[in-house]
C-alpha positions in Angstrom: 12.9 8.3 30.5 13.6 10.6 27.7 10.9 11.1 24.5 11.4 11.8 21.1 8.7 13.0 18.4 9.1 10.7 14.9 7.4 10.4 11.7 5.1 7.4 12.0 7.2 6.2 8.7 10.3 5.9 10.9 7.8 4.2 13.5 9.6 0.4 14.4 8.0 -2.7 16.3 9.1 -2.5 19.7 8.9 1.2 20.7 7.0 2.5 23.3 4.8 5.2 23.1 5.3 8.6 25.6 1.5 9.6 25.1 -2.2 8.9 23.5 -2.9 9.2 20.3 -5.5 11.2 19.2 -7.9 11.3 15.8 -8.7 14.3 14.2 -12.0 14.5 16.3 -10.4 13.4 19.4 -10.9 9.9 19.4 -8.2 7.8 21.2 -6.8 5.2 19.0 -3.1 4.2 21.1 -3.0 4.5 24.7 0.2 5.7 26.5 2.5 3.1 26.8 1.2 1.3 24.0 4.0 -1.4 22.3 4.2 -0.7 18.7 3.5 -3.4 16.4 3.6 -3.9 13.1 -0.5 -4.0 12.9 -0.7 -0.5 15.3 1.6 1.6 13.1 -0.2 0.6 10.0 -3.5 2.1 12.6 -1.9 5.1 12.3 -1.0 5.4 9.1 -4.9 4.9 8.5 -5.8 8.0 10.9 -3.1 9.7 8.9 -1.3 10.3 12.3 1.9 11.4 10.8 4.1 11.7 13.9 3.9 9.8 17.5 6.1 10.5 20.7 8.2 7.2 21.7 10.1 6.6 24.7 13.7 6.3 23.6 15.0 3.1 23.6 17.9 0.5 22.8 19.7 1.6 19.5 18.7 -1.7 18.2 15.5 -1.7 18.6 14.9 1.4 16.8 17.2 0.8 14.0 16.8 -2.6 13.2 19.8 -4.0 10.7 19.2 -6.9 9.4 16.4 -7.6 7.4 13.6 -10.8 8.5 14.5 -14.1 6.9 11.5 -14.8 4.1 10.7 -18.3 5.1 7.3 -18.0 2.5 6.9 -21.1 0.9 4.2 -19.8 -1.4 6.2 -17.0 -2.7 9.5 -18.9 -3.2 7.3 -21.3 -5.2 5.8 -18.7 -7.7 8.7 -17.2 -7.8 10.4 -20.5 -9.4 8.2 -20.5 -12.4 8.9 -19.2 -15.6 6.1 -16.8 -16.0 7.5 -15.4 -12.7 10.5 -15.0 -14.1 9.2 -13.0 -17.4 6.8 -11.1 -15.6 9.4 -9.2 -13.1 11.7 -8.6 -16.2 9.1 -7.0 -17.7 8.3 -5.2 -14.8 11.5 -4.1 -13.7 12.3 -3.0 -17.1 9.3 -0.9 -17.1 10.3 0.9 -14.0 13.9 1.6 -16.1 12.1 3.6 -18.4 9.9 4.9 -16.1 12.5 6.5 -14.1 14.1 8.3 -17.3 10.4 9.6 -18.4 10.1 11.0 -14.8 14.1 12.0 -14.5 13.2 14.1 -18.0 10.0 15.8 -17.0 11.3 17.1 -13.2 14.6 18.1 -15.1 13.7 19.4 -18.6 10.3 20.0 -18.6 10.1 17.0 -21.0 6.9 16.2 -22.1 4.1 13.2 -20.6 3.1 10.8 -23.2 0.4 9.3 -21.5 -0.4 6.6 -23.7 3.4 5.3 -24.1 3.4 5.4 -20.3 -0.3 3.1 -20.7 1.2 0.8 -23.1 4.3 -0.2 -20.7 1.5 -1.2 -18.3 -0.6 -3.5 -20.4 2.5 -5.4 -21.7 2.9 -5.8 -17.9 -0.6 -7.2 -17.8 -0.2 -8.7 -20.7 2.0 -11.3 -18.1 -0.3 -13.1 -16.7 -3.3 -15.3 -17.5 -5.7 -12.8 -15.9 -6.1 -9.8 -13.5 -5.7 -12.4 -10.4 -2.6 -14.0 -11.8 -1.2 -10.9 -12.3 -2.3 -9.8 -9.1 -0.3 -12.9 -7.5 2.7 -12.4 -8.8 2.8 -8.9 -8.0 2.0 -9.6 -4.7 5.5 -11.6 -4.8 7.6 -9.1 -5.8 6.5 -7.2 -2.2 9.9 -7.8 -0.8 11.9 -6.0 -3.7 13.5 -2.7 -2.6 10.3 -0.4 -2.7 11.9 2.3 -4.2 9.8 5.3 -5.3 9.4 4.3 -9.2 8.3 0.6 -8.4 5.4 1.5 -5.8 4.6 4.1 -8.5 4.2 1.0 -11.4 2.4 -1.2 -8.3 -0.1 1.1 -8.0 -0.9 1.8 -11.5 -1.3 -2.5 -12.0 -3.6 -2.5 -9.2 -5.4 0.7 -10.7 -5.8 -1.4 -14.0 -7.1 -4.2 -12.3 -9.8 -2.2 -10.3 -10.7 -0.1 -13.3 -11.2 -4.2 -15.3 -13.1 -5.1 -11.8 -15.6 -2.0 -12.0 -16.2 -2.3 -15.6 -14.7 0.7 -16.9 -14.7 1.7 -20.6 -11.3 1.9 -22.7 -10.6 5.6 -22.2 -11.4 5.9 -18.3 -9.3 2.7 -17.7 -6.3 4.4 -19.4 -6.7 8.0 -17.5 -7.4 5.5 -14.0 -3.9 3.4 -15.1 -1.8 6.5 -16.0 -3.6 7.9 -12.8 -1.9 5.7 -10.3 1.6 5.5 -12.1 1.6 9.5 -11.6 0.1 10.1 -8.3 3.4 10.5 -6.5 5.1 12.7 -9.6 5.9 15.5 -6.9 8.2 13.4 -5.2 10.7 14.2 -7.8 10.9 17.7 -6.7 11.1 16.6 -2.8 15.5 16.7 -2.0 16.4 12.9 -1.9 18.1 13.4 1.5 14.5 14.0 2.9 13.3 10.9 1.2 15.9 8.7 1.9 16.4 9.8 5.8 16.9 7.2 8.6 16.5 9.8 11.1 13.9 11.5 12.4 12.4 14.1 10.1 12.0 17.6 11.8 8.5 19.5 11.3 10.1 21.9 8.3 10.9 19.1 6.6 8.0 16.4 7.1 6.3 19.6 6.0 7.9 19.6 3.0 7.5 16.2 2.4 3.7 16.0 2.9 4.0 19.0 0.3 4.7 16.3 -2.5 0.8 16.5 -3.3 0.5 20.1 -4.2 4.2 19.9 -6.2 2.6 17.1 -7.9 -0.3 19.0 -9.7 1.9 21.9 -9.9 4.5 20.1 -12.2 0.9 18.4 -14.3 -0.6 21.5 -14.5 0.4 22.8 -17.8 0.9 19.2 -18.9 -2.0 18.5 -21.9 -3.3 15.4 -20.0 -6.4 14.4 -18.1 -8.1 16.1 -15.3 -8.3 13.1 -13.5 -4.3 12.1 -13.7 -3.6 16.2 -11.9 -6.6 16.2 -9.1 -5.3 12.9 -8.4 -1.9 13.9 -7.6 -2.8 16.4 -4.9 -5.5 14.0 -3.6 -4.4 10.6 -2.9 -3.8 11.3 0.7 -7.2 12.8 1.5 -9.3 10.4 3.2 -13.3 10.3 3.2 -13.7 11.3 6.7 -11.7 14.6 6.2 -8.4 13.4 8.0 -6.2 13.4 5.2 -4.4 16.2 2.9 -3.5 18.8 2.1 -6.9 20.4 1.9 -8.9 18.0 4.8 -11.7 16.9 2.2 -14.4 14.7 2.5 -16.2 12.1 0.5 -17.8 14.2 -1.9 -15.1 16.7 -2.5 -12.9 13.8 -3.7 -12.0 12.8 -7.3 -13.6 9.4 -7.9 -9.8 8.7 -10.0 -7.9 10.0 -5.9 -10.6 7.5 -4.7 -9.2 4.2 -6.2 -5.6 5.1 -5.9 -5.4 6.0 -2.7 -6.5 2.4 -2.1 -4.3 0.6 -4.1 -1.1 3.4 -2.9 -2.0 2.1 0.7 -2.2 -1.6 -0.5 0.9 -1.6 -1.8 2.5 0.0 1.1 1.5 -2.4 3.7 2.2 -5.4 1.4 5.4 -4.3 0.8 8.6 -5.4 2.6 10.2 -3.0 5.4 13.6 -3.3 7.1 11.9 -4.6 10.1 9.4 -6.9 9.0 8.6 -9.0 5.5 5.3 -8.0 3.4 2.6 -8.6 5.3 0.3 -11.7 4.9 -2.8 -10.5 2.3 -5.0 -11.6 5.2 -3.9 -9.5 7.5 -4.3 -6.2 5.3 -7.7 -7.3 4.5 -8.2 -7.7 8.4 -6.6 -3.6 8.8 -8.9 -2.5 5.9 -11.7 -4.3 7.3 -11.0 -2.6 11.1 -9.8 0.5 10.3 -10.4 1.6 6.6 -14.2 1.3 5.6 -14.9 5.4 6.7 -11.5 6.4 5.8 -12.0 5.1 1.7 -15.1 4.7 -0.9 -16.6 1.0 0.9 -17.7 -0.1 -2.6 -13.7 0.2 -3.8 -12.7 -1.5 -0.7 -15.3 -4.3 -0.8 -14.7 -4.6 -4.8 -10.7 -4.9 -4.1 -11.7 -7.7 -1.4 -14.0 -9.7 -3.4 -11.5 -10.1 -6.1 -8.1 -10.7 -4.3 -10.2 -13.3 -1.7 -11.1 -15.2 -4.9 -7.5 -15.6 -5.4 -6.4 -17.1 -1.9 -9.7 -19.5 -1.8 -8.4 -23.1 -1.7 -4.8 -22.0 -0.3 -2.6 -23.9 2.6 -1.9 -21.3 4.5 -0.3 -21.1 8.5 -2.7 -19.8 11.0 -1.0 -17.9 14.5 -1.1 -20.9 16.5 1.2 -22.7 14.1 -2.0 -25.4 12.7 -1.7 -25.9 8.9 -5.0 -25.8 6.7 -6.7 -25.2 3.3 -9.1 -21.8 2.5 -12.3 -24.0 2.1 -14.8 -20.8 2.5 -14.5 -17.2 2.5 -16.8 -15.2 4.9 -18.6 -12.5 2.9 -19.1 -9.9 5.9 -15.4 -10.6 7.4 -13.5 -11.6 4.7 -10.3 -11.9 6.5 -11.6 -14.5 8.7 -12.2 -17.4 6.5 -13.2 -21.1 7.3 -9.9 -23.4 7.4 -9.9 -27.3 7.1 -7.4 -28.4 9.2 -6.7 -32.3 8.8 -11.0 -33.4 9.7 -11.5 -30.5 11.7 -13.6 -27.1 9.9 -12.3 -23.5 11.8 -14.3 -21.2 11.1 -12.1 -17.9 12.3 -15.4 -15.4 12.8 -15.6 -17.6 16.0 -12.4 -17.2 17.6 -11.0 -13.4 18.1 -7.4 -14.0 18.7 -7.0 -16.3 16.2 -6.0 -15.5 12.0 -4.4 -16.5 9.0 -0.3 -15.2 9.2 0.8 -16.7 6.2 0.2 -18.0 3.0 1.9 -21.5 2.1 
């Protein structure tokens, strides 16, 4: 059977993969043979493995058409409200004028108003009730077309949030906001062609791509704005262990700003929707983090992100695998994404069973 090197991003449920997968330090993480999932592919995207070798396979299962039905009770409910409703207008609007700011600065060198950019976000916030509403109805608005400009607003709303969650003053919450709407700026200067590409990307040009980092702080540099908002850009895909880039730095090398974003960047990404799949279930990326993530980002960014968005989902119906119906009753401080369920008399407490999790939210 035939193999075929792909970016991990072009990565679908279903392939097969031609050979193991090794860490930085040579530790296997996918065996040969291994059936993608949606669950092993975000594992690779954790241990920044940016390209796998499949077995090629049916046309359709590599290039899925037709996107999953969104059956998500909970999401369609939120979504019928009114403050739904003016929150994504805001929102979307937002990302309107985001798009010309960034459109102006790749093409005329037009200058970065920070605080104009941090005054679009706090209307956004200005939305909801407080930081967890906020964070709900963000988290429905996952299966929107996750174009460059809207991740870029998603993470700076989760960057305000986390910057409200550690208690930071006025002026480090602004540079930590304007930090995560920014940190993909060298994008703009990637070719579209490359960003947009179905097939797979060759090593010259996934090269270039990965380059977005170091374009990034190149078009800040000369910019009058924060330290924070340039290091950031060529540092949110570093990691803690050293298995990120561009540079391959570790804990201490990293900007405590790069810290937080990279978080809520990877967040985002794996709670937003994909051709082949719909945004996955809250739990489960708690359950990823939780497996994969703890020596890959700063634990008390991770475990401050979990406390807050597991206080949000306490009391919830949700669907476990095996189809049973329940209510969130009791959240399990060292696994968080293995909560105790009532289910009709009966109290499951999912730290006891391995194969067994919350898959949706009702």
């Amino acid at each position: 059977m035939k193999t075929k090197k792909i970016s991990v991003s072009q990565a679908v449920p279903g392939m097969i993969v031609a050979e193991n997968v090794y860490t930085f330090n040579n530790q296997l993480i996918i065996s040969e043979g291994t059936k993608l999932s949606d669950k092993i592919i975000t594992r690779l995207k954790f241990y920044s493995i940016h390209q796998v070798n499949v077995h090629l396979q049916d046309e359709k299962v590599s290039k899925p058409s037709e996107k999953p039905v969104n059956s998500n009770l909970y999401l369609e409910k939120m979504r019928s409200t009114d403050e739904f409703e003016d929150f994504s207008s805001t929102v979307l609007d937002t990302v309107g004028r985001f798009h010309n700011t960034m459109d102006d600065v790749a093409n005329n060198n037009g200058k970065i108003d920070t605080d104009s950019l941090y005054r679009d976000i706090k209307k956004i916030m200005a939305q909801g009730r407080n930081n967890l509403h906020i964070f709900d109805m963000l988290h429905c608005m996952r299966d929107y077309d996750d174009m460059s400009y809207m991740h870029s607003i998603n993470v700076a709303i989760m960057c305000y949030m986390f910057g409200v969650w550690l208690n930071f003053g006025p002026r480090d919450l602004e540079t930590l906001t304007v930090c995560g709407l920014l940190h993909d700026i060298g994008k703009l200067v990637i070719p579209s062609e490359i960003l947009t590409k179905k097939e797979t990307l060759t090593q010259e040009e996934y090269d270039l791509l990965k380059s977005h980092t170091t374009r990034g702080y190149n078009i800040l540099e000369h910019h009058d704005i924060n330290i924070h908002i340039k290091m950031t850009a060529m540092m949110h895909h570093e990691r803690c262990d050293g298995s990120g880039y561009p540079m391959g730095l570790t804990s201490a090398q990293i900007d405590r700003f790069a810290k937080i974003v990279m978080i809520a960047d990877v967040y985002d990404a794996m709670t937003s929707s994909r051709s082949y799949r719909n945004p996955l279930c809250p739990f489960e990326v708690i359950s990823l983090f939780e497996s994969e993530g703890l020596t890959k980002y700063e634990p008390k960014y991770i475990m401050t992100l979990f406390d807050h968005i597991s206080q949000l989902y306490l009391n919830s119906t949700v669907r476990l695998n095996d189809g049973r119906v329940g209510q969130v009753v009791f959240m399990n401080r060292n696994t968080l994404s293995k909560p105790v369920i009532r289910c009709g008399e009966e109290f499951v407490d999912l730290t006891k069973f391995s194969n067994l999790y919350v898959s949706e939210i009702l």
